[in-house]
C-alpha positions as CSV (number, residue, x, y, z in Angstrom):
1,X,-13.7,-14.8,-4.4
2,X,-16.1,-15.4,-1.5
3,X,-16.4,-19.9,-1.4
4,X,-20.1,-20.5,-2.7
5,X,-20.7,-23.4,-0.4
6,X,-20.4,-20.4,2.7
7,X,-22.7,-17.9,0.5
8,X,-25.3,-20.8,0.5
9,X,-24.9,-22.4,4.0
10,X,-24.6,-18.6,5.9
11,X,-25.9,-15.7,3.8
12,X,-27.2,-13.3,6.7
13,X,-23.4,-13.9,7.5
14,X,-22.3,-12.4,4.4
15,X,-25.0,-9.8,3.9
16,X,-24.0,-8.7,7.6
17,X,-20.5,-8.7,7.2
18,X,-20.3,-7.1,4.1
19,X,-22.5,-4.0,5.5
20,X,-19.3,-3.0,7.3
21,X,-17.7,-2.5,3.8
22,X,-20.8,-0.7,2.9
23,X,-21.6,-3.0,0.6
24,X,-25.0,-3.9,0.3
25,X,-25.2,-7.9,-1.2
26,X,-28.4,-9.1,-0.4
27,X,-29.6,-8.5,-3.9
28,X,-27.1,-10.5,-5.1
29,X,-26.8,-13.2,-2.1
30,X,-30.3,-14.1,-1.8
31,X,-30.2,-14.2,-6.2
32,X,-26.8,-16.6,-5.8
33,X,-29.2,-19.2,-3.0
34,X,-32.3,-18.9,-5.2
35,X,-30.3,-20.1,-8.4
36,X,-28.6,-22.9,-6.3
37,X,-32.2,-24.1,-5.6
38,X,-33.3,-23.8,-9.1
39,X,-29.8,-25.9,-10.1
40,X,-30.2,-28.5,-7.7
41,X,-33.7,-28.8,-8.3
42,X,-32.4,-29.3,-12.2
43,X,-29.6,-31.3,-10.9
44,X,-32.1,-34.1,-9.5
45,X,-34.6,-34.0,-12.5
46,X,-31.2,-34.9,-14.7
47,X,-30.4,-37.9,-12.1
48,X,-33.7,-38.9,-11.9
49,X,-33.9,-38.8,-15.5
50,X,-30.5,-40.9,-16.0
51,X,-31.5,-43.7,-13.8
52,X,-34.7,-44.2,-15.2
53,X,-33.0,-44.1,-18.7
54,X,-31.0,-46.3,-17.5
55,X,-33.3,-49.3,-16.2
56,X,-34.9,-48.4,-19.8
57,X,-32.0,-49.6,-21.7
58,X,-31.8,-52.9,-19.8
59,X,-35.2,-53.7,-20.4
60,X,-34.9,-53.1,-24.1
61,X,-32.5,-56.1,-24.7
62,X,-35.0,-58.4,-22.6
63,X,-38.6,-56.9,-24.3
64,X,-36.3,-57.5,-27.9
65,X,-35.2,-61.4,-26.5
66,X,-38.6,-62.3,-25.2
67,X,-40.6,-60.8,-28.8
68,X,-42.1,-58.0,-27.5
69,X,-41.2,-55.5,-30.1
70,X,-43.8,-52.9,-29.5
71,X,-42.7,-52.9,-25.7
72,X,-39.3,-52.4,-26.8
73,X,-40.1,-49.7,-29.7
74,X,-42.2,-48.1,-26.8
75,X,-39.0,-48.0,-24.6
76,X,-36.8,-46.9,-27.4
77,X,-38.9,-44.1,-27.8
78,X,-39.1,-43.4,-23.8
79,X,-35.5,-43.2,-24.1
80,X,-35.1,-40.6,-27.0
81,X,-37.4,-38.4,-24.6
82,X,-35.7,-39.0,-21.8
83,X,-31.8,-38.1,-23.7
84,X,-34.0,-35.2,-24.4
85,X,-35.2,-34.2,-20.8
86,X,-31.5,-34.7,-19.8
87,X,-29.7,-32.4,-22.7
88,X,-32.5,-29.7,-21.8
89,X,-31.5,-30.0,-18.0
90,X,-27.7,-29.7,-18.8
91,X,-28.2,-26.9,-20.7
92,X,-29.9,-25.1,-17.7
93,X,-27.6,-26.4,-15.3
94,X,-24.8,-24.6,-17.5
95,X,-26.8,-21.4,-17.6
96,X,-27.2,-21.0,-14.2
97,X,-23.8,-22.0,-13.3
98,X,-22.8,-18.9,-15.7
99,X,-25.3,-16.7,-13.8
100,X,-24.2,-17.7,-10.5
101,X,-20.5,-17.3,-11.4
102,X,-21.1,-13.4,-12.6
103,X,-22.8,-13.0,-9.3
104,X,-20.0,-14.3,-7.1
105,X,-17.3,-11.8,-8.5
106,X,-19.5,-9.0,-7.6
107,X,-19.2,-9.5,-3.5
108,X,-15.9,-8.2,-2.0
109,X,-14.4,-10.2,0.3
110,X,-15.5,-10.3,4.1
111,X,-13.6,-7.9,6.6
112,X,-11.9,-9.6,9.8
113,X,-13.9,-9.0,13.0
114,X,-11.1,-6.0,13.7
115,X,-11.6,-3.6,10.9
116,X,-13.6,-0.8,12.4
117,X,-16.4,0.5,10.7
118,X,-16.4,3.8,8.7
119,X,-17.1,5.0,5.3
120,X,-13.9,6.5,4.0
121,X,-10.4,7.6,5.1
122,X,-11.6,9.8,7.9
123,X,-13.0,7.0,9.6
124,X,-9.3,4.3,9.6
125,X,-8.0,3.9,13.3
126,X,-4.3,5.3,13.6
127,X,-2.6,1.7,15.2
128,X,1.0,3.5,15.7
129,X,3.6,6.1,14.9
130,X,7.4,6.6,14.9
131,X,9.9,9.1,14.3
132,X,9.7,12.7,14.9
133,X,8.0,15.7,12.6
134,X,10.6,17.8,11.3
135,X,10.4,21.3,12.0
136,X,11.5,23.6,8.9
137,X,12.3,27.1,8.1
138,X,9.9,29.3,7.2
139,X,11.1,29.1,3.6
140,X,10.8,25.5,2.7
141,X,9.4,24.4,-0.4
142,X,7.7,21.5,-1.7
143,X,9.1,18.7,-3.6
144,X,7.7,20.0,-7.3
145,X,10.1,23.2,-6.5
146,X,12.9,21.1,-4.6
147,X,12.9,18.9,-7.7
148,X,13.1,21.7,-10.5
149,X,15.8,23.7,-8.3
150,X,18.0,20.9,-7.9
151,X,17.7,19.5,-11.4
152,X,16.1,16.0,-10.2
153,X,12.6,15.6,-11.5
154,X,11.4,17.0,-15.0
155,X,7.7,17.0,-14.8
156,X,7.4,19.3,-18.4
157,X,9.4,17.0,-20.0
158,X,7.3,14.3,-19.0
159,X,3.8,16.0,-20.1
160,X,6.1,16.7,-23.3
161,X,6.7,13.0,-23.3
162,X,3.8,11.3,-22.7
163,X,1.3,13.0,-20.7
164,X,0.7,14.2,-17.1
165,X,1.5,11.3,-14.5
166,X,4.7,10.6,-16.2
167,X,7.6,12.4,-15.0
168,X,11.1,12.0,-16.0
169,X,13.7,11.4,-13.5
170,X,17.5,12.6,-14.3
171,X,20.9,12.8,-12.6
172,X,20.7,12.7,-8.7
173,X,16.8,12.2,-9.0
174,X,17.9,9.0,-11.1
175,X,20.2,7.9,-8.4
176,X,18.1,8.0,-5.8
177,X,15.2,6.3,-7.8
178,X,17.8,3.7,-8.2
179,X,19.0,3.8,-4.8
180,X,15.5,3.4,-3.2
181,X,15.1,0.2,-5.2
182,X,18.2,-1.7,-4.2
183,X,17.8,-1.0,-0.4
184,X,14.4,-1.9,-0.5
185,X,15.3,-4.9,-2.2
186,X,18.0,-5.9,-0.2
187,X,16.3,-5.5,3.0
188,X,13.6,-7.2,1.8
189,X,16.2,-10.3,0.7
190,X,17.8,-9.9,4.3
191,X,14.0,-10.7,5.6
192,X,13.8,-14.1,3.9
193,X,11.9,-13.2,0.7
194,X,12.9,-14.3,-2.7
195,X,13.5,-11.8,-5.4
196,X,11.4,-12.0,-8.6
197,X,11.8,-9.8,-11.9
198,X,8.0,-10.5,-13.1
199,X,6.1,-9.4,-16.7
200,X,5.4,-5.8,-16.2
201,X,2.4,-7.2,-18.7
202,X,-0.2,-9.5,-17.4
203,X,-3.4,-11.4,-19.2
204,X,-7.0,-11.5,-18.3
205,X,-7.2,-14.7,-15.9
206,X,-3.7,-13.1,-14.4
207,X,-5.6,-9.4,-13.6
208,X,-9.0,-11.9,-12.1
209,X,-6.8,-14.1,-10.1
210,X,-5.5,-11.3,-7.8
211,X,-9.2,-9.6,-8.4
212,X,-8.2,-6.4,-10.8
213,X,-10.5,-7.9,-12.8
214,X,-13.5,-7.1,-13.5
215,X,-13.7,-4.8,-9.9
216,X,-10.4,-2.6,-11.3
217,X,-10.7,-2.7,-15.0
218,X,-11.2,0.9,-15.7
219,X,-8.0,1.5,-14.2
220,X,-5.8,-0.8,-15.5
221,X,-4.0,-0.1,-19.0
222,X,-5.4,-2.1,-21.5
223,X,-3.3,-3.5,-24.5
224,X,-6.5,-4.2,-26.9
225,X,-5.2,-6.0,-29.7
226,X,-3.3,-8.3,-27.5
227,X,-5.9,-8.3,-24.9
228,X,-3.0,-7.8,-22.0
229,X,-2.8,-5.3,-19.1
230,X,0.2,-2.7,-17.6
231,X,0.6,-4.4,-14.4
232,X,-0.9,-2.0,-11.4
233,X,1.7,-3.5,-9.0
234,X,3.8,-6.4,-9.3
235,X,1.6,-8.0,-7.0
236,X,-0.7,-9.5,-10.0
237,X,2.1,-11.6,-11.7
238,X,3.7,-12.2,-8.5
239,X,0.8,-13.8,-6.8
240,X,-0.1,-15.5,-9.9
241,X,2.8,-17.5,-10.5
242,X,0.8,-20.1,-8.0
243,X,-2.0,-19.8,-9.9
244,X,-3.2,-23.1,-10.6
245,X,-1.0,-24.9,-7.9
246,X,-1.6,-27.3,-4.9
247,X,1.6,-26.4,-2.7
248,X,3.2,-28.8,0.0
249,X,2.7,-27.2,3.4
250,X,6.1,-27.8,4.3
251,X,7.2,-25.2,1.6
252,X,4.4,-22.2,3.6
253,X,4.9,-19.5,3.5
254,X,6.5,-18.5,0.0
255,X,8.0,-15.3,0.4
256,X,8.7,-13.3,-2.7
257,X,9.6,-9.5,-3.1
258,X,9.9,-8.1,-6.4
259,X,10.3,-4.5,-8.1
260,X,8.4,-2.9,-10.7
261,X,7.3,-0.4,-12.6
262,X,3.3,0.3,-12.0
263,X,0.8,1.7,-14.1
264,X,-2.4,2.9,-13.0
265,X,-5.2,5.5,-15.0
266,X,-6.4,6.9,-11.8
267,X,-9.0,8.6,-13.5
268,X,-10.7,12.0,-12.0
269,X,-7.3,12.5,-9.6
270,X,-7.6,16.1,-9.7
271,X,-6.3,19.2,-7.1
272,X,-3.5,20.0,-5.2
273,X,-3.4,16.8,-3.5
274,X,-1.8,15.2,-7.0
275,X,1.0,17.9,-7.3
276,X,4.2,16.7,-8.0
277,X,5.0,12.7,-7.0
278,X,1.8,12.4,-4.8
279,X,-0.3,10.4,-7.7
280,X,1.4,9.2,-11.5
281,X,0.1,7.1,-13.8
282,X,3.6,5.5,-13.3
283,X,5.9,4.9,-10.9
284,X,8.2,2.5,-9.2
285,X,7.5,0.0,-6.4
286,X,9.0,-2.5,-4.7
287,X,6.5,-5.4,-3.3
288,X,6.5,-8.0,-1.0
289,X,4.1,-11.2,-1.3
290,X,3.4,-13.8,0.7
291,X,1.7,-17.4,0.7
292,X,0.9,-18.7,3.9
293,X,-1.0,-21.5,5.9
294,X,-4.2,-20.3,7.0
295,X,-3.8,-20.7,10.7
296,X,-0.5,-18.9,10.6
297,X,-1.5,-15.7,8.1
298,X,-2.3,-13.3,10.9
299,X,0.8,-13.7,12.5
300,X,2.4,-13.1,9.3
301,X,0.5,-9.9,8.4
302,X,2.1,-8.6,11.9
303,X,5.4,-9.8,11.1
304,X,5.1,-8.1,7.5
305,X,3.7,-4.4,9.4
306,X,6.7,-4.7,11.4
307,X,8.8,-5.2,8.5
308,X,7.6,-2.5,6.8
309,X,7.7,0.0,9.9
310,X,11.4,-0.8,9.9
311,X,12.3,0.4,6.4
312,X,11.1,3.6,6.9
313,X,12.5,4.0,10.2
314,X,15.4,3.5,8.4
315,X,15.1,5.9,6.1
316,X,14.7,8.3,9.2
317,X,10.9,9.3,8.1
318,X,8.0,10.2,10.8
319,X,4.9,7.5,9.8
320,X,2.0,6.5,11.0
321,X,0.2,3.0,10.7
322,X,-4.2,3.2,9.9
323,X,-6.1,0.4,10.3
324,X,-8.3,0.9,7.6
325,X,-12.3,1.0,8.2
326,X,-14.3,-1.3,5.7
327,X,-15.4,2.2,3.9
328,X,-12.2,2.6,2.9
329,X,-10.6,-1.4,2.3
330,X,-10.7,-2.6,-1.0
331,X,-12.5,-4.8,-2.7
332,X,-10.3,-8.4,-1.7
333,X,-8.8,-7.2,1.2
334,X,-10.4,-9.3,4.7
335,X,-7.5,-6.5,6.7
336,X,-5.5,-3.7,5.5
337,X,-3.0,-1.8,7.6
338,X,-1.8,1.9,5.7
339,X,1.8,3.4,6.5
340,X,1.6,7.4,5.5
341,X,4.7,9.6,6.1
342,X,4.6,13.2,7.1
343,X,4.8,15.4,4.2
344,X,6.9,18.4,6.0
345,X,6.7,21.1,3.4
346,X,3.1,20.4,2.7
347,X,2.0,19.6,6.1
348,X,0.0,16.3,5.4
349,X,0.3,12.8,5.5
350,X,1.5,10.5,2.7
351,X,0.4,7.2,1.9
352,X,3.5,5.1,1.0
353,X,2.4,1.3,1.5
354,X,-0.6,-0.9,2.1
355,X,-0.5,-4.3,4.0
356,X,-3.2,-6.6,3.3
357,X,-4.1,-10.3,4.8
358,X,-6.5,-11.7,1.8
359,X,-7.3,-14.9,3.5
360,X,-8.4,-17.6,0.9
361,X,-9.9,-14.6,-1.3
362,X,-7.5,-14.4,-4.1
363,X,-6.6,-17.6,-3.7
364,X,-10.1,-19.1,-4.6
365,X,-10.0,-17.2,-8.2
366,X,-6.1,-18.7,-8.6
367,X,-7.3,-22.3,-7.3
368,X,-4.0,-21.9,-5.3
369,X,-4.1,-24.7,-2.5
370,X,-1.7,-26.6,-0.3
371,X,-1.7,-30.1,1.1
372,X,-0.6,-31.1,4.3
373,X,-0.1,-34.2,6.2
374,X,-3.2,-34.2,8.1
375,X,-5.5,-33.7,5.6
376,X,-6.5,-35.6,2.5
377,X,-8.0,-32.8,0.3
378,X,-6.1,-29.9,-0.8
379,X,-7.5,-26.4,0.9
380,X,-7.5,-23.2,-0.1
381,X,-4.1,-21.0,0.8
382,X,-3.6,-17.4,2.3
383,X,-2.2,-15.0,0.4
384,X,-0.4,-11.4,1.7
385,X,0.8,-8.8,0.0
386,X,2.4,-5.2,1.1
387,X,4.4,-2.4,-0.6
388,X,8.1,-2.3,0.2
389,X,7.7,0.3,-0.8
390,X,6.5,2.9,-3.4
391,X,8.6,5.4,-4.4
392,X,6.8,8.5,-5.4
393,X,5.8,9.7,-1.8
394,X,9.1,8.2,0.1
395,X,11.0,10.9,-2.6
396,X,8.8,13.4,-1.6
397,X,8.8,13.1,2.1
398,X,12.5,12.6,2.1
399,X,13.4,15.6,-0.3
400,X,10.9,18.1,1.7
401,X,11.9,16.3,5.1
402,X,15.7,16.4,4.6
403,X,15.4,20.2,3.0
404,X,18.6,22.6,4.3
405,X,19.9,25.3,3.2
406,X,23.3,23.4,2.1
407,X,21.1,21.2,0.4
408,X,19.3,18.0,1.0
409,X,20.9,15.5,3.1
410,X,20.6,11.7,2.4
411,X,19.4,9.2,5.5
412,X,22.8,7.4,6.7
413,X,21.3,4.1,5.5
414,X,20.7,5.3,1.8
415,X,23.9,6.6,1.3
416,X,25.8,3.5,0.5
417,X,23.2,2.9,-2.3
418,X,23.4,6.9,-3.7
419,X,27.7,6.9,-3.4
420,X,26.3,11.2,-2.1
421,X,24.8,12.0,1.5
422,X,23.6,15.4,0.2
423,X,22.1,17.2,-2.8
């Protein structure tokens, strides 16, 4: 949530800024400044209103002392209308707090001077790229048929089950669910980060802390008689355990990394780009969060990118890293970098993570803030977040990638984890 005292001091800033994420705000900017006028207009009538009230009531006792009872009556009655006045103003100075509040939600947060501009995905900048692009025989399959053949993925079953979006995983397929999760874990553990086994359930100020809600709420899974939500990523309780908190700045950054499964409605996902693992309604994911010291939370998005780059080096995968345009960032993000991995069967590139540097965003709607030494009010923390990574597309890439015709091999670094190096 963009800080309201910026909005009001710079909001050609903000109307300019948020043009690169094609968002057009000056409705709603130049709305936000005209009912800060119109409170602190109301805000002086109530002050004005109060003092004069004030030297009122220490006049009464005098006017009552020195017999002047029709003076005093008089101020009696100046004060009733004044109580008035005041309860009037309040009650305005409530409304437009409410109004301005609803307003504020709707901006997205500001991009960082390096996201380039664009519309959608076309337009993200390709920052780097590792490994090599498997060539493979002329009868490869994709991982829908790899999965049936070999007995790892039920995606009838599933439909059977539930509904489309929710496959069922069995024998090997289980395994290497399983597997994934641990290694990524582990590493992750290795890195410095805490592990966390969050709700996969969250409530409403949980899903508006982390800005789900209201931007993402025809999305999310919603529990109505509880008024809960399936968690989209354990990102929202994650980050939300500082809701609420004013940190020391010795303790910065918090690093937490937890696995979960993820829920999401993805409504309208149609075509053959949603075959198979390439978009569910659930899956598994491992995430890594971070809160850090605003003057240190670029460094620490780099130092997260590499992180992630690593893992799927490991897992012997060709990737590529986008820096994503402001058409295609979402709506808290200030920079977002994208790791996809080559799908080799279906010849096209998989998006397996997001990394994303919030600034003070979501930490602005969790009143998260940290202290240090050299300053005597709290401020506003970064907060960081990244996948770890998701599982559907990894499986896919690394059951079409690793495709031979003895089977499918397992990377060297996952086979500890499986107890198999080939299917």
């Amino acid at each position: 949530m963009l800080n309201l005292k910026f909005i009001q001091d710079h909001p050609e800033v903000v109307i300019e800024k948020l043009k690169r994420k094609n968002f057009n705000a000056e409705d709603i900017v130049n709305n936000i400044v005209d009912l800060y006028r119109q409170k602190n207009e109301a805000q002086q009538k109530a002050e004005q209103a109060k003092a004069e009230m004030n030297r009122i009531s220490k006049e009464i006792g005098i006017l009552f002392r020195e017999g002047k009872k029709d003076e005093a009556d008089a101020a009696k009655a100046r004060t009733s209308e004044l109580k008035d006045t005041i309860r009037q103003l309040d009650g305005e100075f409530a409304e437009i707090e409410t109004k301005v509040a609803e307003l504020q939600v709707l901006l997205p947060n500001l991009p960082h001077e390096s996201v380039p501009r664009g519309k959608g995905a076309e337009d993200n900048e390709e920052v780097a790229f590792g490994g090599t692009i498997p060539e493979l025989a002329e009868n490869a399959i994709p991982h829908w048929e790899l999965a049936q053949k070999y007995r790892l993925i039920d995606f009838e079953l599933g439909v059977k089950i539930t509904g489309a979006g929710f496959p069922v995983y069995r024998g090997k397929g289980s395994q290497l669910q399983r597997a994934l999760i641990n290694f990524f874990l582990d590493e992750n553990r290795k890195a410095g980060y805490e592990e966390i086994q969050p709700p996969l359930v969250v409530n409403e100020d949980s899903g508006f802390g982390t800005g789900q809600l209201p931007d993402k709420e025809g999305q999310m899974y919603h529990v109505t008689t509880d008024n809960l939500y399936l968690i989209p990523t354990a990102e929202v309780p994650v980050t939300n355990i500082y809701r609420d908190v004013i940190l020391d700045a010795r303790e910065m950054p918090l690093m937490n990394t937890a696995y979960s499964a993820c829920f999401r409605r993805e409504a309208g996902s149609y075509g053959k780009d949603v075959r198979g693992l390439n978009r569910l309604h659930q899956f598994d994911k491992v995430e890594i969060v971070q809160i850090a010291h605003p003057d240190k939370s670029y460094e620490i998005l780099d130092e997260m990118v590499k992180h992630v780059a690593g893992l799927i080096e490991k897992l012997e995968l060709p990737y590529r890293i986008l820096r994503l345009c402001g058409g295609d960032m979402s709506f808290t993000s200030a920079l977002t970098y994208d790791f996809e991995v080559w799908s080799a069967a279906q010849k096209m590139w998989l998006e397996v993570s997001s990394v994303s540097n919030f600034e003070s965003f979501q930490a602005n709607r969790l009143k998260l803030r940290f202290r240090d030494e050299n300053s005597k009010k709290p401020q506003l923390a970064h907060t960081l977040n990244g996948s770890a990574l998701a599982l559907p597309r990894i499986v896919a890439a690394l059951l079409e990638n690793n495709q031979t015709a003895e089977g499918i091999k397992i990377p060297k670094a996952l086979v500890p984890y499986t107890g198999f190096d080939v299917i």
